[in-house]
Steps between C-alpha positions, in 0.01 A plus 500: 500500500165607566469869703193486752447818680346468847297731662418413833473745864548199727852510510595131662293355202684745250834337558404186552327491180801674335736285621244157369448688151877593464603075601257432225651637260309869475690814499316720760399860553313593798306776624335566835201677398285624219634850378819319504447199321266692260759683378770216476240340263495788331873584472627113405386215339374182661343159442252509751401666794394322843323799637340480891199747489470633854751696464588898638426846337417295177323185510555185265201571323581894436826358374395203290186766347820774444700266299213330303368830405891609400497203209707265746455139428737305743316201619362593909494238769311673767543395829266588832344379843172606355371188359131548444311473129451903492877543569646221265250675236609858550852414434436305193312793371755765568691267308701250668552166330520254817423516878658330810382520832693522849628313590643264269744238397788681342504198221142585412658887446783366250273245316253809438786717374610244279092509332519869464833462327423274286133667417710826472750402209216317309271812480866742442574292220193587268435913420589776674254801389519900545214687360544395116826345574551091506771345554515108421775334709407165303600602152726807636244746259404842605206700315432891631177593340451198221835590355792206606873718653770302456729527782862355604514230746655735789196761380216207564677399821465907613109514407390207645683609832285835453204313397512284832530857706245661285368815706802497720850678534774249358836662660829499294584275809285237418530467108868446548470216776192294327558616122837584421634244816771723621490839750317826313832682587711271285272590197558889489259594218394170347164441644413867412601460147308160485200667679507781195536223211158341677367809550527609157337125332241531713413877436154501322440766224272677757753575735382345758797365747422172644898501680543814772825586649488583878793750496735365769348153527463309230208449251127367500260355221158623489189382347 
């Protein structure tokens, strides 16, 4: 089931659009404005964000710059009243991937969604790069500085979840729900110990640490 989150102040259109996403088949999260949603982006995983941009304290395109800039790659459907060239332009530049003007037809809204779906899992399923990191999803082959690491399948699914949330904090939360499929709590020390037997294949002889542990969180990979 695909998760959409939905960030949107108007709060009669929030659940209406929650409650048409969630009949279609999307598991939703919703936020009322930008700090919030910002940081739900940050915090979980999604497979695309519909993302209003007048929005309070932080706007859509504060939030959609944020992310960008934070090495997040989830597909953006912006939506706004503001339906002029400059305006479509400036949120394709900040880096949104598809624009929708109010008001709409929700069926235009789904049929869009389903585009930036499909567009998203054909670019996901090529490489995923960190400064001389690549990861090739295709032929399941990583290479760290010209030099192939041979990981386990449970090892490749744990980088590439990193990779995705490059520049980001992954939380112990998250790894166990999208990785590992169960609750973090259930795993005691597991995804520690698997985060160390990364860590240590993907150590260069420089030193230089490309995974970071947040104490108390969880972890982050940084070019």
């Amino acid at each position: 089931m695909p998760r959409v989150l939905l960030i949107e102040d108007e709060h009669k259109l929030r659940r209406s659009l929650e409650r048409g996403l969630q009949a279609a088949g999307y598991e939703v999260a919703a936020a009322a404005s930008g700090e919030a949603g910002h940081e739900l982006a940050t915090r979980e995983s999604f497979d695309c964000l519909v993302l209003d941009l007048l929005l309070p304290g932080r706007d859509g395109l504060q939030v959609l710059a944020d992310l960008r800039r934070a090495g997040n790659t989830t597909p953006v459907l912006i939506l706004t009243a503001r339906d002029t060239v400059e305006d479509r332009v400036l949120g394709l530049d900040a880096g949104g991937d598809d624009y929708l003007v109010k008001p709409f037809a929700f069926a235009e809204l789904l049929a869009r969604l389903r585009a930036l779906l499909r567009r998203g899992r054909t670019e996901r399923e090529t490489m995923l790069r960190a400064g001389d990191l690549e990861m090739d999803l295709l032929r399941r082959r990583v290479v760290r500085g010209g030099v192939e690491v041979p990981l386990t399948q449970r090892e490749f699914e744990l980088l590439e979840y990193l990779l995705r949330h490059k520049n980001a904090v992954v939380t112990r939360d998250m790894l166990g729900r999208d990785v590992w499929k169960e609750p973090a709590h259930a795993l005691t020390n597991v995804i520690d110990v698997y985060v160390n037997f990364l860590r240590r294949k993907m150590e260069r002889a420089d030193g230089q640490p490309l995974i970071h542990t947040i104490r108390g969180v969880g972890y982050s990979l940084r070019e």
